[in-house]
N, C-alpha and C positions, 0 to 999 in steps of 0.2 A: 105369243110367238117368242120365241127364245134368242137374243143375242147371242153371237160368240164374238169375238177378238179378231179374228182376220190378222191379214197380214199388217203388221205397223207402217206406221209413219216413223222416219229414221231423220233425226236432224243431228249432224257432226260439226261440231265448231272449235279452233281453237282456242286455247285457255288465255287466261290474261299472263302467266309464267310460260316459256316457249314451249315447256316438255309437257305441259299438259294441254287436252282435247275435253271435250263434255260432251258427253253424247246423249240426246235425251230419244227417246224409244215409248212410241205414243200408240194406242189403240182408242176408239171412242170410250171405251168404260175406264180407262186407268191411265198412268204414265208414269215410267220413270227417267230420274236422270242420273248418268254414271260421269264419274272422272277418273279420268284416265291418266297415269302421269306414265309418258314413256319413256324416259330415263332410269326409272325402274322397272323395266319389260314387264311379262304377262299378269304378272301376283299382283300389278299395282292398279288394279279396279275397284274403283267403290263404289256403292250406291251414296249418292249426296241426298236424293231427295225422292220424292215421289207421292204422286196426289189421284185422285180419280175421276176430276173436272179439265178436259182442256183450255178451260176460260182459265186456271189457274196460269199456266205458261204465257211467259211471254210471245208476243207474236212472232221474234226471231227463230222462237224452239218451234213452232210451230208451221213454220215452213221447210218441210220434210227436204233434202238434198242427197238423202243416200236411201239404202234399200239392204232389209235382212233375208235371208235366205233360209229356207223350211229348218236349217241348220243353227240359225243363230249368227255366221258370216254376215259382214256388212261387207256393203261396197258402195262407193262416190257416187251417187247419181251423172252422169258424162253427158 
């Protein structure tokens, strides 16, 4: 039987600098994590890191609090 990706798990956190966020973007086969520094608007996303064990993350990343959108959009878990 064939896996696929589904919709992710979305964890948003602020950075330890105030302008940056980390957003890590989980599926069971894969993960990654982006930072985000918004003081330099859209252009300033990276990928930091990324593995394809969830046992790898922390268990902070791993409690999903926001949610992406068939689009790629996030938004706050409320």
């Amino acid at each position: 039987m064939a896996r696929s990706l589904g919709a992710p798990g979305v964890t948003v956190r602020p950075g330890d600098d105030g302008s940056m966020v980390g957003i890590v973007v989980a599926w069971e086969l894969c993960w990654y994590r982006y930072e985000v520094d918004l003081a330099e608007g859209p252009s300033a996303v990276r990928v930091a890191a990324q593995g394809y064990e969830l046992a790898e993350l922390p268990p902070e990343d791993q409690d999903a609090n926001a949610a992406a959108d068939e689009l790629g959009g996030l938004a706050l878990a409320g």
